[in-house]
Legacy VTK file of the C-alpha trace (Angstrom):
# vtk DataFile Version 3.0
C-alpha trace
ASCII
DATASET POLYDATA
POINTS 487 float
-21.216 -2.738 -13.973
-19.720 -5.455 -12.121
-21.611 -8.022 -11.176
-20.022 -8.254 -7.927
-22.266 -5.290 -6.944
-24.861 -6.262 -8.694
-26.575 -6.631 -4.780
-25.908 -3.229 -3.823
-27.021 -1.850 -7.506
-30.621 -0.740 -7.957
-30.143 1.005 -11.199
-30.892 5.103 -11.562
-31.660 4.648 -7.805
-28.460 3.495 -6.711
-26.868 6.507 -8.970
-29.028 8.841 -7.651
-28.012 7.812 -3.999
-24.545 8.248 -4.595
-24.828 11.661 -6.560
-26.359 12.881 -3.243
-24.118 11.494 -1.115
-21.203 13.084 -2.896
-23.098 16.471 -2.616
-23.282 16.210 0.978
-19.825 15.638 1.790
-17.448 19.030 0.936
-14.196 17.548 -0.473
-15.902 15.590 -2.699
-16.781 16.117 -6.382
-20.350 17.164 -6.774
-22.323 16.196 -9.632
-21.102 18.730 -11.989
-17.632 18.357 -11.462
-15.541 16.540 -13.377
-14.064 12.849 -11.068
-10.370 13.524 -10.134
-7.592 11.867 -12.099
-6.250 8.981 -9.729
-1.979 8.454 -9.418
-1.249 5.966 -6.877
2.796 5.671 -6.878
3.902 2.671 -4.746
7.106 2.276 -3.673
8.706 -1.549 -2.561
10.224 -1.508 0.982
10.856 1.964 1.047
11.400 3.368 4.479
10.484 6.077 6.415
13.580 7.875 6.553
14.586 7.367 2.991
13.748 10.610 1.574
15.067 14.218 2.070
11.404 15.589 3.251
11.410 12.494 5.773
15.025 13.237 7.107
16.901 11.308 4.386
18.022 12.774 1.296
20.763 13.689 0.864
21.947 12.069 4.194
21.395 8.531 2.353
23.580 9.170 -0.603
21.106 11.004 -3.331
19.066 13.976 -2.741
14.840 13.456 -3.687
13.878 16.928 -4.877
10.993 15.920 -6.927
9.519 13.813 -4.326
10.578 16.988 -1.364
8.766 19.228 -3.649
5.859 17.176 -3.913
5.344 17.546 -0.424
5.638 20.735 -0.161
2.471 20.984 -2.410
0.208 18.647 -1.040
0.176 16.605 2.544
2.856 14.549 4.135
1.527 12.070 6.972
3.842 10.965 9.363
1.612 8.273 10.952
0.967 6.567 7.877
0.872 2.168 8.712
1.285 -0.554 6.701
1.705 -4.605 6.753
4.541 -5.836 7.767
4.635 -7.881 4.326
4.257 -7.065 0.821
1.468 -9.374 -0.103
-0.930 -8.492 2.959
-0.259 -5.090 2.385
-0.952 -5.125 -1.195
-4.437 -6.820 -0.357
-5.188 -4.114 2.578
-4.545 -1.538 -0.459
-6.749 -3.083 -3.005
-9.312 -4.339 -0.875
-9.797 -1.755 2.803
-9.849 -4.879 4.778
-7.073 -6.999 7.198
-5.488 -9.528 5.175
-6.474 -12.134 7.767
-9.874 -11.864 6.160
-8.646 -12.395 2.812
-6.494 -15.321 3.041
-3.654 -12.704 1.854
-1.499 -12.578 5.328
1.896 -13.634 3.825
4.440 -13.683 1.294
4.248 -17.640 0.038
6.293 -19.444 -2.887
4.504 -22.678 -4.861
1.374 -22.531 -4.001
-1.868 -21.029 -4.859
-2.236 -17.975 -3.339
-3.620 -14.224 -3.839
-7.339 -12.815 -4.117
-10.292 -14.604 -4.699
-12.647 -13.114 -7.109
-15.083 -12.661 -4.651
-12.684 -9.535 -3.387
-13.700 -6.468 -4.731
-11.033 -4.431 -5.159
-10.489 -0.479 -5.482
-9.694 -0.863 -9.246
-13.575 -2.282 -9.694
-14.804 0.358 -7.600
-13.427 2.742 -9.624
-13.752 0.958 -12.961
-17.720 0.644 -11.853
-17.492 4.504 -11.304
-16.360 5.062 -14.762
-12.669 5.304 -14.764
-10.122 3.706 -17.010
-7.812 1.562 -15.023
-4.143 0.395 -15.133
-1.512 -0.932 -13.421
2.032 -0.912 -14.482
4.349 -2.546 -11.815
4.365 -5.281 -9.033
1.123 -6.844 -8.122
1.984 -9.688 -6.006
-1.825 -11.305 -5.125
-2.009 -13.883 -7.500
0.059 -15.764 -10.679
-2.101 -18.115 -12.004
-4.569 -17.438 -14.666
-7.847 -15.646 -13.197
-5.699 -14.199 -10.392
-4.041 -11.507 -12.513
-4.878 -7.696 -12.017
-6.932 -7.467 -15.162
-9.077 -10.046 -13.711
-9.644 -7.858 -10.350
-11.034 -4.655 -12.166
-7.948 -3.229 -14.107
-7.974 -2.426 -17.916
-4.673 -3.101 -18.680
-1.245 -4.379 -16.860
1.847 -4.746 -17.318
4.664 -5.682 -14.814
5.460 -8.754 -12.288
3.410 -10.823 -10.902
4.998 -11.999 -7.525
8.486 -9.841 -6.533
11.960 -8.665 -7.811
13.756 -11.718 -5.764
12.723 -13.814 -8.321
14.988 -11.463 -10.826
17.904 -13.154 -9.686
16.600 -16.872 -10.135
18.029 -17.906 -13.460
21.730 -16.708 -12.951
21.638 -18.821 -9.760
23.831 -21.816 -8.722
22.816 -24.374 -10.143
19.452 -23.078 -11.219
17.109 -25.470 -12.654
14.494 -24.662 -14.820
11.909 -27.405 -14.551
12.066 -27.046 -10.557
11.224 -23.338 -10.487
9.759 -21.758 -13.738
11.944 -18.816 -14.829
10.290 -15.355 -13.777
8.815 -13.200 -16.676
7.390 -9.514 -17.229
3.803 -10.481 -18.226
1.383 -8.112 -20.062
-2.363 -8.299 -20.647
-5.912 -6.692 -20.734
-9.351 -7.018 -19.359
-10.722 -10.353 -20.457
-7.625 -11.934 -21.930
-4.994 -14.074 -20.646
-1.792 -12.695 -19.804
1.014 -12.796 -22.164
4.982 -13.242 -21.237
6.463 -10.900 -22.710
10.281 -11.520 -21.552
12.098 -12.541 -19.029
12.832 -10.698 -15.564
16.421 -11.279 -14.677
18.876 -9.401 -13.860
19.127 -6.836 -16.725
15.457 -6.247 -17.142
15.156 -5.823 -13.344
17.581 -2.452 -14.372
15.060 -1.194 -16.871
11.530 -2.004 -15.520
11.075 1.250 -13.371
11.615 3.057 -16.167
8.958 0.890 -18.367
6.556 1.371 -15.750
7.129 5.142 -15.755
6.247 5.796 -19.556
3.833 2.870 -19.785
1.914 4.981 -17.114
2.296 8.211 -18.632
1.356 6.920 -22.135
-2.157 6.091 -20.252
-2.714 9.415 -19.303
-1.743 10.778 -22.776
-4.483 8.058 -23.728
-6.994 9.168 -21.392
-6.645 12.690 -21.257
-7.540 12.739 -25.141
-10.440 10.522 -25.003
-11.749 12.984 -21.924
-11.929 9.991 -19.621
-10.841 9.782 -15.789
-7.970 7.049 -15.141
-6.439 5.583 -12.049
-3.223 4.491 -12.408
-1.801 2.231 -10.102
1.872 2.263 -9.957
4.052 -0.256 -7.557
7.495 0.645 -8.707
9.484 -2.368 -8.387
12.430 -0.460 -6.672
13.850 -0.830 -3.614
13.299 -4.445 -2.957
16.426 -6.645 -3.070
17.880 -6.405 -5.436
18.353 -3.058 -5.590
19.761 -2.800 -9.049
19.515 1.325 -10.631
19.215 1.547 -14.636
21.745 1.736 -16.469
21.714 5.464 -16.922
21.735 5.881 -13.274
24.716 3.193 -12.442
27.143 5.385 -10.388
25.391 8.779 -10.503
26.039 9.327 -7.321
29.211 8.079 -6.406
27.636 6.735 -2.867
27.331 3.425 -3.923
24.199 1.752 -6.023
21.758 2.200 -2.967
22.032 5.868 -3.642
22.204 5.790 -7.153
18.339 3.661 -6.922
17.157 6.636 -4.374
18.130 9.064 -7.494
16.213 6.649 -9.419
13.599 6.688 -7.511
13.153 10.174 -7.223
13.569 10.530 -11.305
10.964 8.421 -12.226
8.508 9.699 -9.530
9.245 12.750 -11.006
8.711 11.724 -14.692
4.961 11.189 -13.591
4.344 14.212 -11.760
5.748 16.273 -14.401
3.903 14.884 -16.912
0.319 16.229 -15.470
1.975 19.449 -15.528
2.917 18.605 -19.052
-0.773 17.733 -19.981
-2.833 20.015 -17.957
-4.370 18.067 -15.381
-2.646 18.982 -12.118
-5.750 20.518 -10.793
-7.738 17.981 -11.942
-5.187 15.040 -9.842
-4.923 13.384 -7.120
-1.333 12.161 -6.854
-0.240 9.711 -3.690
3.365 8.647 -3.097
3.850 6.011 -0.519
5.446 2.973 0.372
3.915 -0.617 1.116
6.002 -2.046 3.892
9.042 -0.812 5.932
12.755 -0.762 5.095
14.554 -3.517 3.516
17.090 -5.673 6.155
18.791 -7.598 3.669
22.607 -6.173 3.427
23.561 -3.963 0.984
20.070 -3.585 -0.229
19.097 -2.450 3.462
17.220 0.825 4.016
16.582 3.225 7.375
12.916 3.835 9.317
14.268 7.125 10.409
13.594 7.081 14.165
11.448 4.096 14.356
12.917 0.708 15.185
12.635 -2.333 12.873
12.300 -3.751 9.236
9.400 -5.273 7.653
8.221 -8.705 8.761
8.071 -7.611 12.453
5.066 -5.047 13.909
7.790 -2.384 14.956
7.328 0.814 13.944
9.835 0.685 11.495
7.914 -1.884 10.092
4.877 -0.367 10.053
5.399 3.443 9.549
5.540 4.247 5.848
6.098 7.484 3.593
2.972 8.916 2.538
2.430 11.904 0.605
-1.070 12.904 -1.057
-1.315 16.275 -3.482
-4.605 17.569 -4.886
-4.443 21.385 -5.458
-7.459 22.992 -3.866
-8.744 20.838 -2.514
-5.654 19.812 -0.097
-3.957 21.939 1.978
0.043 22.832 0.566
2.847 21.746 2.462
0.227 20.600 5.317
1.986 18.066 8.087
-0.037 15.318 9.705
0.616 13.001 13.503
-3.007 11.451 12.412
-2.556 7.850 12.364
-3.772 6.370 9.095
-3.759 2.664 7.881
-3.467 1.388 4.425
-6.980 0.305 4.256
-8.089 3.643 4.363
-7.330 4.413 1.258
-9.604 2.934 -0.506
-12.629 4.070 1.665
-11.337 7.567 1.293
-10.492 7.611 -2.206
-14.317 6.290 -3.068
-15.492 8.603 -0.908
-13.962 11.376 -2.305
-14.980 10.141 -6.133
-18.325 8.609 -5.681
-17.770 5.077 -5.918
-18.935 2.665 -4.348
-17.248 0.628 -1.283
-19.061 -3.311 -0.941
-21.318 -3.274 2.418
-21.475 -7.432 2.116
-18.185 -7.747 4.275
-16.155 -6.100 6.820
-14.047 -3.105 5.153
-11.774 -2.297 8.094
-10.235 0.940 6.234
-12.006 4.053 7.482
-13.320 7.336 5.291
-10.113 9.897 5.905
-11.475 12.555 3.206
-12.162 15.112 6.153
-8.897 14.913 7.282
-7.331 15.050 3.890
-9.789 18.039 2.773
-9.134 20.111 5.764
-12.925 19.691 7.252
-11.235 18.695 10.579
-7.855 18.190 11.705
-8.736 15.268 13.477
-8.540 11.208 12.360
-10.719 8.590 12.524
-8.865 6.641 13.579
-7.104 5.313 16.793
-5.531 2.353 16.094
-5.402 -1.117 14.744
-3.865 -4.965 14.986
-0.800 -5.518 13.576
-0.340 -9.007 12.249
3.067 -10.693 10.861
1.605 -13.216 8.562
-1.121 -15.144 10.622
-0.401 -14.215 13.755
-1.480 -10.852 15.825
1.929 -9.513 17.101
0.897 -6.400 18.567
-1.867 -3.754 18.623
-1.253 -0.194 17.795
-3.566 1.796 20.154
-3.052 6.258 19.966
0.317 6.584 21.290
0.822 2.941 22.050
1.899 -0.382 21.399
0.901 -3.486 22.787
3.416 -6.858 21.926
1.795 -10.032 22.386
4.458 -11.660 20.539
7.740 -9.879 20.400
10.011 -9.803 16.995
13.562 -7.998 16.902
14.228 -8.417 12.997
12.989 -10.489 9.819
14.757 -13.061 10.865
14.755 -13.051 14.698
13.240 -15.845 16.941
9.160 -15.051 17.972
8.851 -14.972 21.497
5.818 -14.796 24.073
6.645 -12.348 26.905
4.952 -13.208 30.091
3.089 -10.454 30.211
2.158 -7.895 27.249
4.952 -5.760 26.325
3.407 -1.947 26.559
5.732 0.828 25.012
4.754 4.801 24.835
5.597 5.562 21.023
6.028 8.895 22.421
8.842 8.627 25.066
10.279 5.383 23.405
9.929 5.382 19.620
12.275 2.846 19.328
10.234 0.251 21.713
12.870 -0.959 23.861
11.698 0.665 27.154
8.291 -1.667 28.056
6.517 -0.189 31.262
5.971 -3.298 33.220
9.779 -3.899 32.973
11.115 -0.080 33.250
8.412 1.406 34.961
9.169 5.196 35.849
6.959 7.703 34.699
5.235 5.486 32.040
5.295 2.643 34.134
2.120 1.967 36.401
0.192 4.966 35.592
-0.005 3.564 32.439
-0.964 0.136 33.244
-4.554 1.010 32.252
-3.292 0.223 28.529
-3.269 -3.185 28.560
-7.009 -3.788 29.329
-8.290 -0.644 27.104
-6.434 -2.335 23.887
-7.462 -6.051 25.430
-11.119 -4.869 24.530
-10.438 -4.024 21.290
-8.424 -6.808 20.664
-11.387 -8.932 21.828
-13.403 -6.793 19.224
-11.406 -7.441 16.154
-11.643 -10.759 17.076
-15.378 -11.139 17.534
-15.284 -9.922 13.540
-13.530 -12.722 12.655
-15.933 -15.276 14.141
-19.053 -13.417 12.373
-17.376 -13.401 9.226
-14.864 -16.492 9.214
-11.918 -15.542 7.285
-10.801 -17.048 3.989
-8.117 -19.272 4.030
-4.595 -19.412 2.737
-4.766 -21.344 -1.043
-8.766 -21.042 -1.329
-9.438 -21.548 -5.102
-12.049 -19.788 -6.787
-15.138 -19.562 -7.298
-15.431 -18.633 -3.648
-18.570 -17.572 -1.816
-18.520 -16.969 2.099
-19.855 -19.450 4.125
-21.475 -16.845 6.658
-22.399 -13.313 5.800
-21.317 -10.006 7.314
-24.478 -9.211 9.890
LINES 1 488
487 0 1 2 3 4 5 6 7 8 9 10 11 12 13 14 15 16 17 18 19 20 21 22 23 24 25 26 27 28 29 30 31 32 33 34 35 36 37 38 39 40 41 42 43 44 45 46 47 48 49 50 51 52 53 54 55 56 57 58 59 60 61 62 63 64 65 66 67 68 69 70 71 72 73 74 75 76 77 78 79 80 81 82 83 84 85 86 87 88 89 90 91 92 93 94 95 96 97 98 99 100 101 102 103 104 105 106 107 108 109 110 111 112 113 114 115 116 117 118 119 120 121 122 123 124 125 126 127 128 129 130 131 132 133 134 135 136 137 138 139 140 141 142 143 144 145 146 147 148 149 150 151 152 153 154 155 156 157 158 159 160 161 162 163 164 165 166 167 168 169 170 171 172 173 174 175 176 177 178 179 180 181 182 183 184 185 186 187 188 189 190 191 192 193 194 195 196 197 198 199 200 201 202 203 204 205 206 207 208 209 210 211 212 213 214 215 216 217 218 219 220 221 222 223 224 225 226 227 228 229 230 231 232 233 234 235 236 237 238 239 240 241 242 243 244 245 246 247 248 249 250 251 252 253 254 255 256 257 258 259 260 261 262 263 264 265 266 267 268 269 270 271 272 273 274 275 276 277 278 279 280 281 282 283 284 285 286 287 288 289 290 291 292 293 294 295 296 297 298 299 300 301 302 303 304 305 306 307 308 309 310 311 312 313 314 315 316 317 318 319 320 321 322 323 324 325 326 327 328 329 330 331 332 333 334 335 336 337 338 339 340 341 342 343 344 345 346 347 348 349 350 351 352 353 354 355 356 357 358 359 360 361 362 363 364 365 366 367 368 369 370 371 372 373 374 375 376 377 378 379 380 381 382 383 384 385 386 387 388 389 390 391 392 393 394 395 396 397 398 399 400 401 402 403 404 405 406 407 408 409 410 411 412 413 414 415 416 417 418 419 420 421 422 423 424 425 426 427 428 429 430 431 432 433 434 435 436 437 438 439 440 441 442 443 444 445 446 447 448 449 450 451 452 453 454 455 456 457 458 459 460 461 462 463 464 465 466 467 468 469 470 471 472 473 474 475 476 477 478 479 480 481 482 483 484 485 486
């Protein structure tokens, strides 16, 4: 076992503990059951309305009748919230907790960044639970050598370290090698340094996705056989800029390469669900499809939040509002529909719920336990809101059917302006956020005033957190220990 739980371990008594605690909460596995199989498919700027079952479809060039089907057989949230970057949203995934606490709140070039060691990631949790663990993909939270994934609790990995920008590097004008280090596709496994195995340009930016896919199923294969429960973690590299298909998918369409990646996208989601058909283990699987930020903005490469205004880097919705699809048969209502708001930290808190492992009670984890709403126990969330940063600064707050601006943001690269007064939209009435109460007034205007102060206190809450447990900054090397404890 880790030894970064080694404080929260007391041997059989700590197993014992958790075997009850899993008996006690329906929707979990008891201690006869076998743990769930773990799929965690993560798509790169992705947006809400990009796929059929979310509006899009066929509507954005390619129809997605794998990833339509899949939820029609498990649950589809349409509340689901991210980061508005890929790194802090990556951290909020591994970790259950705001990236403000980890030092993870932005997307940064030439520098040290990413999680300490002292984070305690979902992959440990599960690894200390007795899964195998993988990723095959785009981490993002770390490039330098102890910063890797198989340093935070995976077995084995195999992808890019930072983002598929960086693909288009070496063909550049005037590129020059001993200023920027070419990108590479690194492999390695627990304990060992990671390996370059070739570069990432341009063509191999075609081909990963499909790497990743049989990588990923060739660890199932590997798993199933030995009789061992995996989690796979997945980030497809696809859609980020640039959004190049594979070869075999160049002009399948006849929309235009954006459509030809959605067919991509769809195929190689598809290639993994299949393939616990293939091997017997749908039952036995919990398979989540999401995305980790909101739609691309860059042109042609630029994708569609549906109804929701915005692209990542900004807290509009259409920053924030991601796919998310979940499918365990049995145990998760078919073709269910959820409004619930849910945050990306919560996945990790539910998933260890749900499994038995363990989640660190040395820090503030911010995700909340969503199993009861996933299992059907109640049809109710946990969860009522939360503070939407853009990098190190709290933009808004995200409050029921609310939003609260304290810093307004039109697009990625749009000026950051302070309003006068708190910009309060009903999410409701005004999806898109351009009608803001004290301005418009009307029927959500000053009966709805009340807002302001009810979100001001929980502002003033998350804040409080951050003084009790001072967060870590931006380029802290490791070893890392906090200075203050979590009360």
């Amino acid at each position: 076992m880790s030894a970064k739980i080694q404080q929260f371990n007391a041997g059989a008594l700590f197993l014992a503990a958790a075997l009850l605690a899993s008996l006690l909460v329906a929707g979990s596995v008891s201690a006869n059951e076998k743990q769930p199989n773990i799929v965690l498919i993560v798509m790169d700027n992705l947006g809400w309305g990009e796929l059929g079952v979310y509006g899009g479809g066929i509507l954005r060039g390619a129809e997605t009748p794998k990833l339509d089907q899949l939820a029609a057989e498990g649950m589809r949230f349409l509340n689901f919230n991210v980061e508005s970057q890929c790194t802090p949203s990556r951290s909020a995934l591994m970790t259950g907790r705001h990236p403000i606490r980890s030092g993870t709140t932005k997307v940064v070039w030439g520098q040290l960044y990413g999680l300490t060691q002292w984070e305690y990631t979902i992959a440990e949790a599960l690894s200390d639970a007795g899964y195998a663990t993988a990723l095959y993909g785009k981490w993002h939270l770390g490039d330098t050598v102890g910063r890797f994934p198989t340093d935070q609790g995976f077995d084995e990995f195999y992808g890019i370290a930072n983002t598929s920008d960086e693909s288009v590097y070496a063909a550049g004008l005037q590129f020059d090698p001993e200023s920027v280090s070419p990108p590479y596709i690194f492999a390695s496994n627990r304990g060992e340094k990671p390996r370059k195995i070739k570069p990432y340009d341009r063509a191999a930016r075609r081909q990963i996705d499909a790497e990743l896919a049989e990588r990923s199923i060739r660890f199932m294969e590997q798993n199933v056989k030995a009789g061992k429960p995996f989690f796979v973690y997945l980030p497809f590299t696809q859609v980020h800029v640039p959004a190049l298909p594979n070869d075999d998918f160049e002009g399948i369409t006849g929309n235009g390469r954006w459509a030809d990646v959605l067919a991509e996208v769809d195929h190689r989601s598809g290639q993994v669900i299949d393939a616990l058909d293939r091997l017997g283990i749908r039952d036995e699987t919990i398979i989540i499809f999401m995305s980790e930020n909101g739609p691309e903005q860059v042109y042609p490469y630029n994708g569609t939040a549906g109804p929701w205004r915005g692209t990542y880097f900004t807290a509009l919705e259409g920053s924030l509002r991601a796919p998310f699809i979940i499918r365990w048969p049995g145990r998760i209502e078919a073709g269910a529909v959820h409004n619930e708001i849910m945050h990306i930290t919560d996945v990790y808190p539910t998933l260890a719920s749900i499994v038995g492992a363990r989640v660190p009670d040395d820090r503030y984890i911010d995700g909340l336990d969503q199993s009861a709403l996933l299992t059907g126990r109640t049809r109710k969330g946990v969860r009522d809101g939360f503070p939407a940063y853009n990098g190190d600064q709290l933009q808004a707050y995200k409050w029921r059917n609310w939003k609260v601006h304290f810093l307004t943001q039109n697009s990625m690269l749009g000026d950051i302006d302070r309003p006068g007064m708190p910009q309060v939209f009903n999410l409701l009435s005004d999806p898109k956020e351009q009608y803001d109460i004290y301005k418009y007034g009307g029927p959500h205007g000053e009966d709805s005033m009340w807002v302001t102060p009810a979100v001001m206190k929980l502002v003033l809450q998350h804040q409080q957190t951050l003084i009790e447990e001072p967060p870590i900054k931006l380029g802290t090397p490791d070893p890392y220990l906090p200075a203050k404890a979590r009360p």
